[in-house]
N, C-alpha and C positions, 0 to 999 in steps of 0.2 A: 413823821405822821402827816404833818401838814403837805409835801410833796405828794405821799399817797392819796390823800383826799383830793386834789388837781386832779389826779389822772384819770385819761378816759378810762369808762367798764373796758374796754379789750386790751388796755395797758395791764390793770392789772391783772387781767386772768390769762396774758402770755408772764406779765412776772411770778405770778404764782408759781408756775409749772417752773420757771426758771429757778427759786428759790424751795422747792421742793425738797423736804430732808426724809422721805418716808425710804422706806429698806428698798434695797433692789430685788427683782423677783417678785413682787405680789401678785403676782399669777401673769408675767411676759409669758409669753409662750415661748419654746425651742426656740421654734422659727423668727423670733422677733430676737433672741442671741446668734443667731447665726447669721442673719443678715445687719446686725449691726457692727459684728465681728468679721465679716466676709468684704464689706466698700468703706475704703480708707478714707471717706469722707464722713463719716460716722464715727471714727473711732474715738477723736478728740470729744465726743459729746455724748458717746452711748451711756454712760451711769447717767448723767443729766436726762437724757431723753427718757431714761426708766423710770428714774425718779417722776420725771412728767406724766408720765404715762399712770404710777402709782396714783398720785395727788387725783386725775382726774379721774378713776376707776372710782374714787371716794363721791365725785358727785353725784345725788339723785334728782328724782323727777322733782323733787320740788324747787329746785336748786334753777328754775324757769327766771329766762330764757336759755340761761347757758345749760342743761340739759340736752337739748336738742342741739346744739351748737359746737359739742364737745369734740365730734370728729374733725368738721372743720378748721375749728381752732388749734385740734394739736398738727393733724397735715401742713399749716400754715406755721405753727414753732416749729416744728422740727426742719421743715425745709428750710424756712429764716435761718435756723439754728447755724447750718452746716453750711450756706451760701458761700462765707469765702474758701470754704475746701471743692465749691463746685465750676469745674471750667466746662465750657462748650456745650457739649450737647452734654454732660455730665447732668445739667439742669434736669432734659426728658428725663432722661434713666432715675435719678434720685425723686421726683415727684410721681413716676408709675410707680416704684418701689414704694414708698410711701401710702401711695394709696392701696393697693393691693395690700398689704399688710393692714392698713386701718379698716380695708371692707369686711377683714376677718372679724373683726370687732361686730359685726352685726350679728343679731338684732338688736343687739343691747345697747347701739349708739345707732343715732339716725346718719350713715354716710353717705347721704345722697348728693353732697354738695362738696365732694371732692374731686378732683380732675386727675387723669392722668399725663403723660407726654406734657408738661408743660414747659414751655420756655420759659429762659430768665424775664424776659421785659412781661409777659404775658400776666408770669407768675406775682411780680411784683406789683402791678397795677390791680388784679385781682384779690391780692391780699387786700389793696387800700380802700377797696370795693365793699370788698369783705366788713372788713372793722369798721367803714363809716356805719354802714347802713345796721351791725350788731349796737354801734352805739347809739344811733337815734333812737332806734327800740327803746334801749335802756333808759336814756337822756328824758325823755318824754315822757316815760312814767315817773322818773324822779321830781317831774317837772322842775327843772335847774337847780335840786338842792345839792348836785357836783359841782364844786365851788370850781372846777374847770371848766366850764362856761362863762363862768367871769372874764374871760383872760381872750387875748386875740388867737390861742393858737385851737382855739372851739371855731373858730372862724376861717383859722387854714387850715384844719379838717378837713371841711367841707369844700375848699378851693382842692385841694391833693385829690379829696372824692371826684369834684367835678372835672378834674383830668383828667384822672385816670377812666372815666364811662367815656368818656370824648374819644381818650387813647382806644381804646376797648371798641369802642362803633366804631376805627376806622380799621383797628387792626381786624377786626372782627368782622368788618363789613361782607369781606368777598371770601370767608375762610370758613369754611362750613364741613371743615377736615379732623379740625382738633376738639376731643372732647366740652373744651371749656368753653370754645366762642360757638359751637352747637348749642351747649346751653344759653349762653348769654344771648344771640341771635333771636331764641324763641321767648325768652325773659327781660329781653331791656328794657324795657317800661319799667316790669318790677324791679328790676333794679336801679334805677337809674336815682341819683341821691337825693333826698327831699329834703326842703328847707327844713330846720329844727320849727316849732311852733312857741310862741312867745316864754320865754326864758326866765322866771323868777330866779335870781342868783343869793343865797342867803348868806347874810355876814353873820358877825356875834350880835352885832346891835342894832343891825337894819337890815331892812332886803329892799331890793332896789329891782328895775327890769333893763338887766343891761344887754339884752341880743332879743332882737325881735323878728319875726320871720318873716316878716316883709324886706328885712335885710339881707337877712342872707338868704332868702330866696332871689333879690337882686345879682347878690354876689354870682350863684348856682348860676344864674343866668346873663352873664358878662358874654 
């Protein structure tokens, strides 16, 4: 219990899906058996990815931010999921697969913020992109009652964020080919990682202000 209250919001709603026990089949479509059953990088995880897919079916609008977030998030597990069954350009192929299948999902999920073609290194920096900026959302209306903010690894957070947009402006600088640095190209401002804003941390018996954002706005900016 204690562990789970550490963890960042996008820790636990990739473990959620991970620990998913709901029935297989709560409305996959054909198409979402046949291509999990069709690329042998899928097959070690297809009941899991169902089960994922079940659990988030169950979230509603009020269930804000993660609502609107739901496509994202699972594009980003399930490709996580299957990475060491994915070699070479297996990367492209499993992330267009992925996505095409999750745009099926519309309207009912907003999947505006999925990629196709992506590469490993691409893929992977944009995940870290991803979950900083879904968790300062969160972070900041908790105003640090995630006892994870106490701790230094709220602090490399934000250091893996501020690579990976650095990684991303340079990979993305001259590349205006691939869905994803398209997007990020026209959006890096918005995305680019904002310091958290002063950090109340609460224990059992005091709350104290242990990360302030004059810090790790220095940090971001090293």
């Amino acid at each position: 219990e204690q562990q789970e209250e550490n963890n960042l919001p996008s820790t636990k709603i990739y473990e959620a899906f991970d620990g998913s026990t709901h029935s297989i089949g709560c409305g996959s479509s054909t198409e979402w058996k046949q291509i999990l059953y069709r690329f042998t990088y899928f097959r070690k995880y297809r009941d899991i990815i169902e089960r994922g897919l079940c659990y988030a079916r169950l979230i509603t609008k009020a269930d804000e931010p993660l609502y609107n977030e739901l496509c994202p998030f699972l594009f980003y597990w399930i490709v996580h999921k299957i990475k060491e069954n994915l070699e070479g350009d297996q990367y492209i192929q499993a992330t267009t697969t992925v996505h095409n299948l999750l745009q099926k999902l519309k309207p009912r999920w907003n999947c505006s913020k999925i990629y196709s073609s992506m590469g490993e290194h691409i893929f992977k920096k944009s995940k870290e992109l991803f979950d900083y900026n879904y968790n300062w959302r969160v972070l900041t209306k908790q105003g640090g009652k995630n006892k994870y903010c106490c701790t230094a690894n709220c602090r490399d957070s934000l250091r893996t964020a501020a690579d990976a947009y650095r990684t991303l402006e340079s990979v993305c600088g001259g590349d205006e080919g691939t869905p994803y640095c398209g997007e990020f190209n026209t959006k890096r401002n918005q995305w680019n990682p904002k310091e958290l804003p002063e950090l109340n941390c609460y224990e059992e018996k005091q709350h104290k202000n242990c990360i302030t954002g004059a810090y790790l706005y220095q940090q971001l900016h090293k």
